[in-house]
C-alpha positions as CSV (number, residue, x, y, z in Angstrom):
1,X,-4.2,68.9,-67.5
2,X,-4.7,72.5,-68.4
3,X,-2.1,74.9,-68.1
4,X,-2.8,78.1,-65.5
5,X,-1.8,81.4,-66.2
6,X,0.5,80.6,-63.0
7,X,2.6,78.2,-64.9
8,X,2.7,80.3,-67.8
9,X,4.7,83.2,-65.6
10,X,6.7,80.2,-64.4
11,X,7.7,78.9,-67.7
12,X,8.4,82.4,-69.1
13,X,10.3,83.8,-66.1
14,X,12.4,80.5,-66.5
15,X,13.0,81.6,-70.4
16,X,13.6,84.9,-70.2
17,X,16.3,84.2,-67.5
18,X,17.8,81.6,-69.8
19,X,18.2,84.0,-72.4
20,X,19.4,87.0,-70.5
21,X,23.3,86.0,-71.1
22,X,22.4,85.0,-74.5
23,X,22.6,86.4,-78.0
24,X,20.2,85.6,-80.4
25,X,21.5,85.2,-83.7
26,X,19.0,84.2,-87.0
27,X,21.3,82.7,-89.6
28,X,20.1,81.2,-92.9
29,X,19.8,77.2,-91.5
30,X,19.1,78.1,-87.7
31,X,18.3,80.3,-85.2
32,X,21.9,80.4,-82.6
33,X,21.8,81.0,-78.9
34,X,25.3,82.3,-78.2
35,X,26.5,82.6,-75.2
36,X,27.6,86.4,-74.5
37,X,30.7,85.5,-73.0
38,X,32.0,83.6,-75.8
39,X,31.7,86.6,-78.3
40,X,35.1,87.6,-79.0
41,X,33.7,90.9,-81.1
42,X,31.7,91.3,-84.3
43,X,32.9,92.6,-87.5
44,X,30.4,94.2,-90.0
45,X,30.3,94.0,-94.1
46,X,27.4,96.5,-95.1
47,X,24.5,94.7,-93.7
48,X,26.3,91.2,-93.2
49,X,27.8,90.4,-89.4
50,X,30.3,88.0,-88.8
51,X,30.6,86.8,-84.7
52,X,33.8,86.3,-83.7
53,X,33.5,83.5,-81.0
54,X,36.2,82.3,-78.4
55,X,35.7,78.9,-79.2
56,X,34.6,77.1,-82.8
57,X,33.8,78.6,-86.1
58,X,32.8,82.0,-86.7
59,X,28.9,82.6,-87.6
60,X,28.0,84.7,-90.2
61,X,24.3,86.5,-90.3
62,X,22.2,88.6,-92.1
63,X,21.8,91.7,-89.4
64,X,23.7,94.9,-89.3
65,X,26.4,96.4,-86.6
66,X,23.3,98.2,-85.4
67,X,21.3,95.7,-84.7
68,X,23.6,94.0,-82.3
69,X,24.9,97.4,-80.7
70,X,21.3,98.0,-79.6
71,X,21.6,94.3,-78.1
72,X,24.7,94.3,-76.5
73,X,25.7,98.1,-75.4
74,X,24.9,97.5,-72.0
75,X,26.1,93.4,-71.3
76,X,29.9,94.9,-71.7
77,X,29.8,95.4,-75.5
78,X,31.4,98.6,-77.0
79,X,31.5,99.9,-80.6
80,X,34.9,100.5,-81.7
81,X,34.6,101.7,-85.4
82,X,32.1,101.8,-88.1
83,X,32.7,98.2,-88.5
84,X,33.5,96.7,-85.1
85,X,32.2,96.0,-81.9
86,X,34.3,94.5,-79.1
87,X,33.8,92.7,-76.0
88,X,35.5,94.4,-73.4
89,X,36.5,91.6,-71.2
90,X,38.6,90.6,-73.8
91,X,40.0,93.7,-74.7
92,X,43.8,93.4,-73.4
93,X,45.6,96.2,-74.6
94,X,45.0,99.5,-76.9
95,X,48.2,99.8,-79.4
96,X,49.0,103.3,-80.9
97,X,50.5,102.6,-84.2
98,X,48.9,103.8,-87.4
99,X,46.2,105.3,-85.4
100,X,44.5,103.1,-82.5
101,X,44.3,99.7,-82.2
102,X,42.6,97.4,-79.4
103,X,44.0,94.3,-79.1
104,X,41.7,91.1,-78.3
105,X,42.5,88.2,-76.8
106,X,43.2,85.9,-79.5
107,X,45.9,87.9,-81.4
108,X,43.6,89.9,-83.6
109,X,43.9,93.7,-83.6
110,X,41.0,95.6,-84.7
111,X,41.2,99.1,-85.2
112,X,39.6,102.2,-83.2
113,X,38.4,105.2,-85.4
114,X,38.8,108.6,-84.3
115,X,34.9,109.3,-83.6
116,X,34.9,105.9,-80.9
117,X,38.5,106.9,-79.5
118,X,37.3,109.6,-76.7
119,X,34.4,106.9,-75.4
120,X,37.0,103.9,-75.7
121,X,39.2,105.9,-73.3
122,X,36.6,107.2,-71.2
123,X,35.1,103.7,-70.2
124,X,38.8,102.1,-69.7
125,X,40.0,104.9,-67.8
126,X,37.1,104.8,-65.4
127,X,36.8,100.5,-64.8
């Protein structure tokens, strides 16, 4: 049986809605399809990532902070500092201290640098 351009839409509208709450993420071994809402936030060391998930070990992978941002600024993702990006339904409180802290779910508080601060507030304040 040969395939018609028909099924072809089929299969690729079926794919492309599969991956449309994923993450793709290339690591050395495999290729991960992470579920956006199990990203806690991602933490960046010069052009090395390391996802943060909710659940199981973390996965580290050869792309930078950028890279993801352009991914994820618009499925609820914000960048935070230079080296972090957060997902904000996990964000559950933002601790002044030694400058600005948000704090994530799982006990971890990652810090805010002056240049993200004003667009941290502004998207809280407005939800």
């Amino acid at each position: 049986m040969i395939a018609t351009p028909d099924i072809w839409k089929s299969r690729n509208k079926t794919f492309c809605t599969f991956l449309q709450d994923r993450l793709i993420v290339p690591i050395e071994s495999a290729i991960h399809l992470l579920d956006i809402d199990q990203i806690l936030y991602l933490s960046a060391d010069s052009n090395y990532c390391k996802v943060v998930l909710k659940e199981g070990p973390d996965i580290f992978c050869a792309k930078t902070l950028k890279y993801f941002e352009h991914h994820l600024m618009h499925r609820g993702f914000l960048r935070i500092h230079s080296s972090y990006m957060v997902n904000l339904k996990y964000v559950t409180a933002i601790c002044r201290t030694s400058g600005f802290q948000v704090c994530v779910k799982n006990d971890v508080k990652l810090p805010v640098s002056r240049r993200y601060k004003n667009l941290l507030f502004d998207i809280c304040l407005k939800g």
